[in-house]
Backbone as a printed PyTorch tensor [residue, N CA C, xyz], in Angstrom:
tensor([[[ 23.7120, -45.4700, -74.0790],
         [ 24.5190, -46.4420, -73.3960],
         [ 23.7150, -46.9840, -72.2230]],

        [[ 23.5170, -48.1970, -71.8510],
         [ 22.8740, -48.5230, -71.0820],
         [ 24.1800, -49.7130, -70.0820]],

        [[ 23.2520, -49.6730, -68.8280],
         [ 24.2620, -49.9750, -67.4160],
         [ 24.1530, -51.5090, -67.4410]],

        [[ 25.2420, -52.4340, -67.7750],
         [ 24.8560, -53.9680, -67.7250],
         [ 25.4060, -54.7770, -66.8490]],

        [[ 26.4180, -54.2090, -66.2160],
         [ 27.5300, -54.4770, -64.9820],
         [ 27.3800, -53.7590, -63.8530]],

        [[ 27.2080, -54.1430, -62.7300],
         [ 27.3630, -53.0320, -61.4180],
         [ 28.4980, -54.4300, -60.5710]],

        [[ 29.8360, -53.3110, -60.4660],
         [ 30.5920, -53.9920, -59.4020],
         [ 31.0520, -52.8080, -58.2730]],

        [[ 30.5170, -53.2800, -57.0890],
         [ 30.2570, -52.6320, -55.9010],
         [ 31.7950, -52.7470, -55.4150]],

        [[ 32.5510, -51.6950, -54.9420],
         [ 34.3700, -51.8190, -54.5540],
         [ 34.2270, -51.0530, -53.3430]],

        [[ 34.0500, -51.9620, -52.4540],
         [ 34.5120, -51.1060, -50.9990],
         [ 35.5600, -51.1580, -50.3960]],

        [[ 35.8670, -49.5950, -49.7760],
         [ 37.3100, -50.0230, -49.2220],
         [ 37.0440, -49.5380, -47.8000]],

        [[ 37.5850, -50.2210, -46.7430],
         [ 37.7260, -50.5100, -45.5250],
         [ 38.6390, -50.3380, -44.5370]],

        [[ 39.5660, -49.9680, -44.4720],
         [ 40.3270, -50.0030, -43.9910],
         [ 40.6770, -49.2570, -42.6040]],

        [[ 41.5320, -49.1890, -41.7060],
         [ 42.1870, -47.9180, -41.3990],
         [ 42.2430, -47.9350, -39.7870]],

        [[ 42.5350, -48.2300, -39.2960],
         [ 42.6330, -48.0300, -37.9800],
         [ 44.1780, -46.8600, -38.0930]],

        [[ 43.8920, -45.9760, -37.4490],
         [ 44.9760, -44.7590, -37.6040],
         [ 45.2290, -44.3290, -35.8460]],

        [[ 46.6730, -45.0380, -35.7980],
         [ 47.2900, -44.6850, -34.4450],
         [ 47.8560, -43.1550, -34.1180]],

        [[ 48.0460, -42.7960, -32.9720],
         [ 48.1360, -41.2320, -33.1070],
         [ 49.4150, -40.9490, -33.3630]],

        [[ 50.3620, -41.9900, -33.0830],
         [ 52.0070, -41.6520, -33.3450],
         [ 52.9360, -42.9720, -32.8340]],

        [[ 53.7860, -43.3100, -33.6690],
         [ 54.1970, -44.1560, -34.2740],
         [ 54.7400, -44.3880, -32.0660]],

        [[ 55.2610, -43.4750, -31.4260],
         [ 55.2740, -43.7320, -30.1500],
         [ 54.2920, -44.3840, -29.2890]],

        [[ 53.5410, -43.8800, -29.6750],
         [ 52.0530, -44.2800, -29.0420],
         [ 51.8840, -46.0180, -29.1900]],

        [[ 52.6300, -46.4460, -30.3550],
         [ 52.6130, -47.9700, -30.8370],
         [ 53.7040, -48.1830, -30.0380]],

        [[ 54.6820, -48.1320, -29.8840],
         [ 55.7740, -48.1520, -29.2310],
         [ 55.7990, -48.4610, -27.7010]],

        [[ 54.5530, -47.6770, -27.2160],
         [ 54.7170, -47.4640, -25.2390],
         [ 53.2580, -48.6260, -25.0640]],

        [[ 52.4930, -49.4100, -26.6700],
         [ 51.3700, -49.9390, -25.7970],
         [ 52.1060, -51.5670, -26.7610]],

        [[ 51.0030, -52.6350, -26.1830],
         [ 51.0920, -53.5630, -26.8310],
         [ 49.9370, -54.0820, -28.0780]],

        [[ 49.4110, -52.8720, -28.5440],
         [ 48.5800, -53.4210, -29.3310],
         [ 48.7910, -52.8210, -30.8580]],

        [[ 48.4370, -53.7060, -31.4060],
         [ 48.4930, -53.3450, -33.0250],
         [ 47.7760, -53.4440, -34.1200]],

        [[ 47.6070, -52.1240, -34.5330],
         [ 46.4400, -51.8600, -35.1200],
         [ 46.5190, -52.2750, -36.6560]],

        [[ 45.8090, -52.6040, -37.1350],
         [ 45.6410, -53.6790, -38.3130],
         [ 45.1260, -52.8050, -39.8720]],

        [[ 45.2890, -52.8690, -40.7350],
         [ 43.9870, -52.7030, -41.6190],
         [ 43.8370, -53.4070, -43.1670]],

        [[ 42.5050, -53.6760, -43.3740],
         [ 42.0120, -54.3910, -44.5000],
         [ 41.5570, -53.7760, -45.1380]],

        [[ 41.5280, -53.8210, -46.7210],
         [ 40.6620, -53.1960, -47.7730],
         [ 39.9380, -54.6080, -48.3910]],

        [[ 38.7530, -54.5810, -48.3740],
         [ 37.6320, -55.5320, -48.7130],
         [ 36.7750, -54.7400, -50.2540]],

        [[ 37.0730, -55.8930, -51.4880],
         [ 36.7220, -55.1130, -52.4300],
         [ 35.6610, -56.3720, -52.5680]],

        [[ 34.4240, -56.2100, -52.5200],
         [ 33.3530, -56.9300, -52.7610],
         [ 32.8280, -56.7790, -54.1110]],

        [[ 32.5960, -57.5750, -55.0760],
         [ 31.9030, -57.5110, -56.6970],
         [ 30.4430, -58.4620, -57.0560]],

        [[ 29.6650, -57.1710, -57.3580],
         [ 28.3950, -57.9680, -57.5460],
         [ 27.4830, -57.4300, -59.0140]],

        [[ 27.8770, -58.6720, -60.0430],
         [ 27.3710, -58.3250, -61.1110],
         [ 25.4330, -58.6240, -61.7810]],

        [[ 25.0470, -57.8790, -62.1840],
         [ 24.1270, -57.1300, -62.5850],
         [ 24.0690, -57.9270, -64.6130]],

        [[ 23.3340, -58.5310, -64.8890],
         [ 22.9000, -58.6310, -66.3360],
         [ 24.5580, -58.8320, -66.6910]],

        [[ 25.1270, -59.5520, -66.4290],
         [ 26.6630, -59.8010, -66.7820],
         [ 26.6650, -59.7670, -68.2370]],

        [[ 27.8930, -58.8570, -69.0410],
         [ 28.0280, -59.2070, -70.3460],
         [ 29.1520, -59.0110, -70.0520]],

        [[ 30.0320, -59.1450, -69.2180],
         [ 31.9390, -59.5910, -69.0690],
         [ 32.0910, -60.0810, -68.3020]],

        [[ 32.7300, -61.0590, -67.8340],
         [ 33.4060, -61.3300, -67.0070],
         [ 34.7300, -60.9150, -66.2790]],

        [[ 34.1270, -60.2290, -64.5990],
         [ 35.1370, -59.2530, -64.0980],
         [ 36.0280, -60.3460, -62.7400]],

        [[ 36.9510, -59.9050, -62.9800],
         [ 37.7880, -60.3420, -62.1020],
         [ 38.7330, -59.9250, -61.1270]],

        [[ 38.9920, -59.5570, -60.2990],
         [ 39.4500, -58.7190, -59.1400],
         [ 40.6240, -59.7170, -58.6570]],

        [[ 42.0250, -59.9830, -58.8900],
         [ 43.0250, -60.8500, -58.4360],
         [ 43.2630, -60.4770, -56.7240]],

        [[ 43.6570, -61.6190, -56.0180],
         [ 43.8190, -61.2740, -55.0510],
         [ 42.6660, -61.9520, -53.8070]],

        [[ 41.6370, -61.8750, -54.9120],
         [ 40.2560, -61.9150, -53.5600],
         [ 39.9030, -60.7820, -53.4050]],

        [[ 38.8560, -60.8730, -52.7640],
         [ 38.1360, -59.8060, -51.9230],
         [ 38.8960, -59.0420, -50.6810]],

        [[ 39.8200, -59.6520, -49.4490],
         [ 40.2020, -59.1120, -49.0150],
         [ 41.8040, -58.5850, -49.1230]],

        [[ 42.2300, -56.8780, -49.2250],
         [ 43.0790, -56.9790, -49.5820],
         [ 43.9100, -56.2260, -48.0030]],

        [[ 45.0150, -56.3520, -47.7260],
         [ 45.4600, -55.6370, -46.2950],
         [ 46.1840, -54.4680, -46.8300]],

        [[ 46.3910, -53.7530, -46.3200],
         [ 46.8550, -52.1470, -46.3480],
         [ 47.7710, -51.9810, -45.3760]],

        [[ 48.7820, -51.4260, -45.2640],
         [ 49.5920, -51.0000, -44.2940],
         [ 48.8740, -49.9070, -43.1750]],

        [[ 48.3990, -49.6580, -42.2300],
         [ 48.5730, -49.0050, -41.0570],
         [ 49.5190, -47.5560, -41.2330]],

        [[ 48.5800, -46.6890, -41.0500],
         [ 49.3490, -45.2430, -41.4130],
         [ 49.3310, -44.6580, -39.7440]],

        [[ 49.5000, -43.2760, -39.6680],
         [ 49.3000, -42.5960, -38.6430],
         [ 49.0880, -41.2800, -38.6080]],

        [[ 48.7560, -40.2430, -38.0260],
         [ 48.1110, -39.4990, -37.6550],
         [ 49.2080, -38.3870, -38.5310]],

        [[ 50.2130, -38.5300, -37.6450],
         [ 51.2510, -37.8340, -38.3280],
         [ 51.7380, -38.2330, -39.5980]],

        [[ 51.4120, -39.7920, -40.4930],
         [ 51.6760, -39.6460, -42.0080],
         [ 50.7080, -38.7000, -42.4910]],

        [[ 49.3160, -38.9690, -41.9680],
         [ 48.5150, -37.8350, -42.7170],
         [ 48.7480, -36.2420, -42.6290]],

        [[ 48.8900, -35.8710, -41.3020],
         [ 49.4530, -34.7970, -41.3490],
         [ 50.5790, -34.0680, -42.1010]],

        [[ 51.5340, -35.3290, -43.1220],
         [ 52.3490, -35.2120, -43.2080],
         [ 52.3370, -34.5250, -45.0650]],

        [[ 51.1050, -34.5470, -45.0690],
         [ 50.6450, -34.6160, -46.6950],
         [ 49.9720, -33.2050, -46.5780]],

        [[ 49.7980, -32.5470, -48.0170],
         [ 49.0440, -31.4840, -48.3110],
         [ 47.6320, -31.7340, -48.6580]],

        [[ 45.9490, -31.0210, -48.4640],
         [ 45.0880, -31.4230, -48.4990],
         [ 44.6970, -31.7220, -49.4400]],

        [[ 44.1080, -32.5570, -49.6300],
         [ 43.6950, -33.6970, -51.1140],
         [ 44.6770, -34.3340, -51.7060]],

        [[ 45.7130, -34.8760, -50.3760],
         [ 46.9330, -35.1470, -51.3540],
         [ 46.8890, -37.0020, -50.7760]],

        [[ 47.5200, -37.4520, -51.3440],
         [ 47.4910, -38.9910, -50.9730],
         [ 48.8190, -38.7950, -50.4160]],

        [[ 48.4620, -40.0590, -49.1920],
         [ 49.3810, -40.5150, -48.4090],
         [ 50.4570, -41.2710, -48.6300]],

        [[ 51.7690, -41.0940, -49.6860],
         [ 52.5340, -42.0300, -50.2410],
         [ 53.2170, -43.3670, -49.9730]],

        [[ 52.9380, -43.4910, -48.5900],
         [ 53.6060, -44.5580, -47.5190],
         [ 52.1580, -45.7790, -47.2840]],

        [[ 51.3410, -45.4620, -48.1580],
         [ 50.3420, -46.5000, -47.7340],
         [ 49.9250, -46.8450, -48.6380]],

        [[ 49.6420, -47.2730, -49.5090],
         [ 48.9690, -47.8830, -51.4210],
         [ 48.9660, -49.4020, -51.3210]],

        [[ 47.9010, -49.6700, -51.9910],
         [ 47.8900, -50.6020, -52.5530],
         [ 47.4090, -50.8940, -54.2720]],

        [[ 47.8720, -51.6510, -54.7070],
         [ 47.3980, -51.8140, -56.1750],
         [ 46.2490, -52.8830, -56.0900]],

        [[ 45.4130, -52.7900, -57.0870],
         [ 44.2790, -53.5930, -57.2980],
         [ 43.9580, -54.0910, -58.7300]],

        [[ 44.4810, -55.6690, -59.3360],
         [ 44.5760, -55.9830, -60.8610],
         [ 43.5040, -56.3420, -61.0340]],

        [[ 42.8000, -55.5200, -61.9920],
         [ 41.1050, -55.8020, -62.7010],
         [ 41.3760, -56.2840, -64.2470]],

        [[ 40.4120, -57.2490, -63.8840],
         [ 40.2830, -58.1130, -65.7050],
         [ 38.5730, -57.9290, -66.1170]],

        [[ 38.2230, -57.2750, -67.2870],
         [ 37.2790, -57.9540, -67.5520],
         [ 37.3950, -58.5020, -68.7760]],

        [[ 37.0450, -60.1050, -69.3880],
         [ 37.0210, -61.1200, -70.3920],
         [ 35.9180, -61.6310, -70.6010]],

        [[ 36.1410, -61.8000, -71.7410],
         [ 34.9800, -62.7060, -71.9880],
         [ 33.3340, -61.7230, -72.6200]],

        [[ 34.1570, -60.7520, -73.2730],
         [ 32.8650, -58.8120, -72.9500],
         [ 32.2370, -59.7420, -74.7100]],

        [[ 31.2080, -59.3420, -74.6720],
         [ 30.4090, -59.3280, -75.4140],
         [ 30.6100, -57.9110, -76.6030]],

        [[ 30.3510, -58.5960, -78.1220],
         [ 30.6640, -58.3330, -79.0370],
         [ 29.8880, -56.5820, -79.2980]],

        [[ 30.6990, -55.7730, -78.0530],
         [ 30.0200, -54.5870, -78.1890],
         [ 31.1330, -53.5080, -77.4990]],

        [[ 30.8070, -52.1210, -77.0070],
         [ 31.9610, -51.1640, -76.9440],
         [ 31.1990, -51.1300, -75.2090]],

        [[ 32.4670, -50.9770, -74.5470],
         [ 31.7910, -50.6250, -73.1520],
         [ 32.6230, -49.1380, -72.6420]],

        [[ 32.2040, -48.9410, -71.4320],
         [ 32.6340, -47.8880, -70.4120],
         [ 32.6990, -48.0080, -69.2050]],

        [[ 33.3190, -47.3740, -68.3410],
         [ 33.1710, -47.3090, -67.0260],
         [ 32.9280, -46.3580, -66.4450]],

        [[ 32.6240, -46.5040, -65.2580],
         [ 31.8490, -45.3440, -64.2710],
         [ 31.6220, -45.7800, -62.8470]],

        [[ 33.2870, -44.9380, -62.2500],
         [ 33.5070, -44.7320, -60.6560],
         [ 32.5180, -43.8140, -60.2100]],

        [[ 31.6110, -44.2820, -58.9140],
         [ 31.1520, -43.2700, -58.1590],
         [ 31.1650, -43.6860, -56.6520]],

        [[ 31.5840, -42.8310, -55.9680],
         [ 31.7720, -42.7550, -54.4770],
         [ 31.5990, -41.3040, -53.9100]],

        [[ 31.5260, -41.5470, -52.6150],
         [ 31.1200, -40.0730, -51.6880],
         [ 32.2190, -39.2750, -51.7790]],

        [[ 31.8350, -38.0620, -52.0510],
         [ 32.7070, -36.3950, -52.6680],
         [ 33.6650, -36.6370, -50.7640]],

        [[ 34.6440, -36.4900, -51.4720],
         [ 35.5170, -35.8750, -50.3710],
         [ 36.0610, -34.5300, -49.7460]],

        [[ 35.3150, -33.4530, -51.1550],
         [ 35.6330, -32.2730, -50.7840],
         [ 36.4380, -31.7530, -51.7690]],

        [[ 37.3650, -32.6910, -52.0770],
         [ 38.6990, -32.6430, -53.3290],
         [ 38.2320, -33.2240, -54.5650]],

        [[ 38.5310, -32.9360, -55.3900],
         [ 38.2860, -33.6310, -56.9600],
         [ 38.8240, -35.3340, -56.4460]],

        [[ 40.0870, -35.4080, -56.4000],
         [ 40.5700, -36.7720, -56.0490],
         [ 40.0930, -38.0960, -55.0020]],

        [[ 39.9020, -36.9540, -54.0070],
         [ 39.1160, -37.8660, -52.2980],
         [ 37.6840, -38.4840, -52.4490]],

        [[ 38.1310, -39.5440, -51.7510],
         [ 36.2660, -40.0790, -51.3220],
         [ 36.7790, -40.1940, -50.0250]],

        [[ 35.0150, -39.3120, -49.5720],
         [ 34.8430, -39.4380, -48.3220],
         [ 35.0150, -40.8100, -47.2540]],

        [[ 35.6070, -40.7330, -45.7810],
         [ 35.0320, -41.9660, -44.8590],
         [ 33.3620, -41.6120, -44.7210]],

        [[ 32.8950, -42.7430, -44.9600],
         [ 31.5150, -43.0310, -44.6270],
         [ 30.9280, -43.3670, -43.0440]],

        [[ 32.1170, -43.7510, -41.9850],
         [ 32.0650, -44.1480, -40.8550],
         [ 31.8670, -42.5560, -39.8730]],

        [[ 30.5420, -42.3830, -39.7930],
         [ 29.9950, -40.9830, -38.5170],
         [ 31.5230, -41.1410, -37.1360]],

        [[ 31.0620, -42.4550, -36.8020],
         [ 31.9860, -42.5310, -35.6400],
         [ 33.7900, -42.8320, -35.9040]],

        [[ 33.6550, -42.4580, -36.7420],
         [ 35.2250, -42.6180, -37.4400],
         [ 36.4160, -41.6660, -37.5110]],

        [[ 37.1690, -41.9770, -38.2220],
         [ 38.8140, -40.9360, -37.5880],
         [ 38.0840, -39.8830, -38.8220]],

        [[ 38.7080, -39.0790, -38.4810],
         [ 38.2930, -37.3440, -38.8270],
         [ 39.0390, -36.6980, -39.7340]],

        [[ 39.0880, -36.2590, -41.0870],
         [ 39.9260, -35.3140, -41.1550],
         [ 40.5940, -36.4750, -42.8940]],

        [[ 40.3170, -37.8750, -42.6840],
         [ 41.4340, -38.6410, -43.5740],
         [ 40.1030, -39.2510, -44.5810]],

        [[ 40.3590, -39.5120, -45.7200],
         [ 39.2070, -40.3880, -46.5510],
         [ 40.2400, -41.1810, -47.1300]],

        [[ 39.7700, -42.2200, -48.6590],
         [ 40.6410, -42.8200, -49.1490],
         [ 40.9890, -41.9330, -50.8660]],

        [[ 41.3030, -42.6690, -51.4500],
         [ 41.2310, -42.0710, -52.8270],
         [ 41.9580, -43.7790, -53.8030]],

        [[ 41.0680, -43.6960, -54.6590],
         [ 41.1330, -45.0160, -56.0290],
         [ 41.9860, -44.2050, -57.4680]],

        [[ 42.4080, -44.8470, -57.8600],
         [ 43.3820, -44.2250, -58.8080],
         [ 43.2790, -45.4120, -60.4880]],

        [[ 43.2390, -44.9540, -61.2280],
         [ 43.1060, -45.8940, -62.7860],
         [ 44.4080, -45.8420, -62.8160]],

        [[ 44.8740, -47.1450, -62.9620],
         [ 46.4030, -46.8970, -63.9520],
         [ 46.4650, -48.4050, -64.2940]],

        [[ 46.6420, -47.5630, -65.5620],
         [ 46.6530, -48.0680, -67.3160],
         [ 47.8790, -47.4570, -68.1300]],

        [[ 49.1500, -47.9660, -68.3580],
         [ 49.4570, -46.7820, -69.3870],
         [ 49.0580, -47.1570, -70.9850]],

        [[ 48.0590, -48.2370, -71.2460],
         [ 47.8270, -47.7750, -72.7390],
         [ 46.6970, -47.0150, -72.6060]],

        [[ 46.1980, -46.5220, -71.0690],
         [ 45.3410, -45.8970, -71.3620],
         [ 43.6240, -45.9720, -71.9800]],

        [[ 43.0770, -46.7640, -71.6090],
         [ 42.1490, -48.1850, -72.9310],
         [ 40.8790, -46.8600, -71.5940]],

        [[ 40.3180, -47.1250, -70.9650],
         [ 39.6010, -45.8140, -70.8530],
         [ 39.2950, -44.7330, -69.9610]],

        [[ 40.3690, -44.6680, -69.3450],
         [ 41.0700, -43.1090, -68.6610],
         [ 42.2820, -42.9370, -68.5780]],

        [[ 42.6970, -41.8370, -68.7650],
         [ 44.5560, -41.0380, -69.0490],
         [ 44.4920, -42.2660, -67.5110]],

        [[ 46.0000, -42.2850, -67.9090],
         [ 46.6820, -43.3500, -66.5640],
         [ 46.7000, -42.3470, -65.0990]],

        [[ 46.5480, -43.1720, -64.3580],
         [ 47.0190, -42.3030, -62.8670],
         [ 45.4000, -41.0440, -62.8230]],

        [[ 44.3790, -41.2100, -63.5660],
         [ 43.0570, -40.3650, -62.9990],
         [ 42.3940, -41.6020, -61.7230]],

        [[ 42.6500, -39.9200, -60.9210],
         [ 41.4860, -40.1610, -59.2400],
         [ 40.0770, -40.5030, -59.9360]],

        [[ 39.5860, -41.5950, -59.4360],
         [ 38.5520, -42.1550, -59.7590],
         [ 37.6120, -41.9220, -58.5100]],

        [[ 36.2630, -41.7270, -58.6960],
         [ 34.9500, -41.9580, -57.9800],
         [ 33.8960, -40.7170, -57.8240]],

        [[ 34.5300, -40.0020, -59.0590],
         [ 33.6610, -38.6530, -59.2220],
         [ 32.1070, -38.7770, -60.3150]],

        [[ 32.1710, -39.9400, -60.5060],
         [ 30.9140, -40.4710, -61.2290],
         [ 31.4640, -40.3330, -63.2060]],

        [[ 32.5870, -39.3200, -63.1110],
         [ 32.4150, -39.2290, -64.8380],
         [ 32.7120, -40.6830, -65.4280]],

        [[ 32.3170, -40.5450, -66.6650],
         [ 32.4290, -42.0700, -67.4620],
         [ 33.2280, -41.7790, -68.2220]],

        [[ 34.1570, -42.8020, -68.6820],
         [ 35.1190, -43.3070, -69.5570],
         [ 34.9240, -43.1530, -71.1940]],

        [[ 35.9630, -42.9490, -71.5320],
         [ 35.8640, -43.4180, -73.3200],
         [ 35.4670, -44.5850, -73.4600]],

        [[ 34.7600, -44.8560, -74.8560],
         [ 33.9560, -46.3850, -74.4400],
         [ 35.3140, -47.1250, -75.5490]],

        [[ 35.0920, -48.6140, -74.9880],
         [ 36.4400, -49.4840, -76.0140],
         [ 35.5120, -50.3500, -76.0530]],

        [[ 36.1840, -51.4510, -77.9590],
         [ 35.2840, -52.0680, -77.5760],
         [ 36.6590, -53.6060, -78.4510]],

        [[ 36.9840, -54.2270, -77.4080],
         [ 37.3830, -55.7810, -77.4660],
         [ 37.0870, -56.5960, -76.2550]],

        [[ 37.2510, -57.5090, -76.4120],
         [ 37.1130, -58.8310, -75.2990],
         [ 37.5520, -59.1100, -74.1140]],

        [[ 38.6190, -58.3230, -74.2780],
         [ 39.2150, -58.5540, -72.9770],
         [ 39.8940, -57.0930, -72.0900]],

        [[ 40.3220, -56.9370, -71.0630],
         [ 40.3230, -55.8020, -70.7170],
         [ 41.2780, -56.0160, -69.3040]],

        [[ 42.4550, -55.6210, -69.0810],
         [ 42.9970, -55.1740, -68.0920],
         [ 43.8000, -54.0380, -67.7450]],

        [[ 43.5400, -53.8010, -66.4820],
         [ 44.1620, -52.1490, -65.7370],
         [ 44.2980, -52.6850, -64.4770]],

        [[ 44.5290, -51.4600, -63.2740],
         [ 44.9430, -51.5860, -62.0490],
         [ 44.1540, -50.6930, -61.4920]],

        [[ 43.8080, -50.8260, -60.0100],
         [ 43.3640, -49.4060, -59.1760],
         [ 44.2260, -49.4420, -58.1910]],

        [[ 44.7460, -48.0670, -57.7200],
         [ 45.7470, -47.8810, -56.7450],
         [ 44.5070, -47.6090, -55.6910]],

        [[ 44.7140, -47.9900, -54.3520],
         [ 43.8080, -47.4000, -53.2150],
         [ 44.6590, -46.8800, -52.3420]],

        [[ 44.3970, -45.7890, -51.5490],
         [ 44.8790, -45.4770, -50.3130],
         [ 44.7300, -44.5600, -49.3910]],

        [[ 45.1310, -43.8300, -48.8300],
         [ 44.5540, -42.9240, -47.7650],
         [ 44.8570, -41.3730, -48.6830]],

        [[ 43.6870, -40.2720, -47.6100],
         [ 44.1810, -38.8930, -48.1630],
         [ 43.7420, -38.3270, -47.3160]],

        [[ 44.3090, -36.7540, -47.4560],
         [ 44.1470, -36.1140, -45.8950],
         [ 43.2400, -35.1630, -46.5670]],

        [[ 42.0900, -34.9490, -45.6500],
         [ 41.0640, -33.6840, -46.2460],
         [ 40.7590, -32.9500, -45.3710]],

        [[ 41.5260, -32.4700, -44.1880],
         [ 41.3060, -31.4610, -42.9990],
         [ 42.3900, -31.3290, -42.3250]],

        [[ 42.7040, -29.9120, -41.7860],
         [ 43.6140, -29.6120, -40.5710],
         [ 43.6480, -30.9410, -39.0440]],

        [[ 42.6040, -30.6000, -38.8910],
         [ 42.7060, -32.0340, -37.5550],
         [ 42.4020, -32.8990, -38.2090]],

        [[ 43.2050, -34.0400, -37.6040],
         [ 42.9650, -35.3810, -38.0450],
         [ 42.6760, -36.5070, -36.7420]],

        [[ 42.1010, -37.2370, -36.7110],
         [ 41.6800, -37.8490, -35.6800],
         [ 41.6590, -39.8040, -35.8100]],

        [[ 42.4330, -40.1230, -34.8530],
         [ 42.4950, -41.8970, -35.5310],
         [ 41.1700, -41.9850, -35.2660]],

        [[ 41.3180, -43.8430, -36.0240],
         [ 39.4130, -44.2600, -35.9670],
         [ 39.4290, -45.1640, -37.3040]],

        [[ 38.5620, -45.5320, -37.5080],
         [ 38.1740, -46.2500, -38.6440],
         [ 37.9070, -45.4120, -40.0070]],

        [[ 37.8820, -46.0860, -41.3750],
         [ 37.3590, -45.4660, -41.7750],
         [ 36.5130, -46.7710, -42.9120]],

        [[ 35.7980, -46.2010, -43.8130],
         [ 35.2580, -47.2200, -45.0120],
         [ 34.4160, -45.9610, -46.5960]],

        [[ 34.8440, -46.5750, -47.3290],
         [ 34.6370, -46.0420, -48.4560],
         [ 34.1290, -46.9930, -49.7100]],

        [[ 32.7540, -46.9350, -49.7080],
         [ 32.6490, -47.2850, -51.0100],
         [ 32.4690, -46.6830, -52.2600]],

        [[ 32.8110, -47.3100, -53.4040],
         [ 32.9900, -46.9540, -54.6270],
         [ 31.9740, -47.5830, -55.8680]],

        [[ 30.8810, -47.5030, -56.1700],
         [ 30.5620, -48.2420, -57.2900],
         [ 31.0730, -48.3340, -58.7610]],

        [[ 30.9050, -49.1210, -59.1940],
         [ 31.7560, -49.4610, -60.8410],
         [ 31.1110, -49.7720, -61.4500]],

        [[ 30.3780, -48.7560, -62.7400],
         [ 29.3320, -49.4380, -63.7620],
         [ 29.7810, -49.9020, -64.7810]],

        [[ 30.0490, -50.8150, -65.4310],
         [ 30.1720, -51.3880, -66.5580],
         [ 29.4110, -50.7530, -67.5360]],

        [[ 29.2350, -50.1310, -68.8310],
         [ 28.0880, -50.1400, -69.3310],
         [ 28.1550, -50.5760, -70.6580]],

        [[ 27.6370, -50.9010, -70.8250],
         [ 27.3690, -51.5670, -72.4230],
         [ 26.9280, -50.8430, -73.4850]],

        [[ 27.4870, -50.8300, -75.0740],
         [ 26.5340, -49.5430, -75.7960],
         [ 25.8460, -50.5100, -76.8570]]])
């Protein structure tokens, strides 16, 4: 199988306030964006990411994360992400999430040194026909997909926060994910 697609999916997001009071007693408000950037490589599909590149995320807090078990996603913050690829060339393909180990099978690491502590994100496949991973698999552990092979191709990625430590600390965070297409 050889690699004919590379789409680069970063996620960005996160400014994490320490408590929903803390928003309450100041006047400022903390924002966050998920920026999924795509850059194809020897194209044999055409991929499509709805939405654009930038997508916004709800603003969590210190105490939603706290509020979760470790490696667990943050249920109050998701977003969905609709992926097309069309137009695939008369062959069987695969995919292949890889991003920084979070510690958990599910988590990818924040990449930001100077960043909030303790929280990463986590990408999620959901598909329920399932075309090439069981629906609802944590994506960015590098394994590859069952290969399919028609023309056209759509699924979803869920993104969102996850807690991977006792302290948690606001701050930024950013996570990228690469996405290989591969061709057989």
């Amino acid at each position: 199988m050889k690699t004919r697609n590379t789409i680069i999916v970063t996620l960005i997001p996160l400014a994490l306030a320490c408590s929903l009071s803390a928003w309450a007693d100041t006047a400022k408000t903390w924002g966050t964006k998920l920026t999924i950037t795509a850059s194809l490589v020897n194209s044999a599909c055409k991929v499509t990411i709805e939405g654009g590149s930038g997508i916004n995320l709800s603003p969590v807090t210190v105490k939603d994360i706290l509020s979760v078990a470790f490696g667990a996603p943050v249920p109050s913050a998701t977003k969905i992400v609709n992926v097309t690829l069309e137009q695939c060339e008369d062959a069987q393909y695969a995919l292949r999430f890889t991003g920084p180990d979070g510690g958990f099978p599910e988590a990818l690491a924040n990449e930001l040194e100077d960043g909030a502590k303790g929280v990463g994100h986590y990408l999620k496949y959901i598909d329920p026909s399932a075309a090439f991973y069981p629906n609802n698999t944590f994506l960015g552990d590098g394994r590859t997909s069952s290969a399919k092979k028609q023309s056209t191709f759509t699924f979803q990625l869920e993104a969102g926060y996850i807690r991977l430590a006792d302290a948690v600390t606001s701050g930024k965070t950013s996570t990228t994910v690469t996405l290989d297409v591969m061709q057989n």
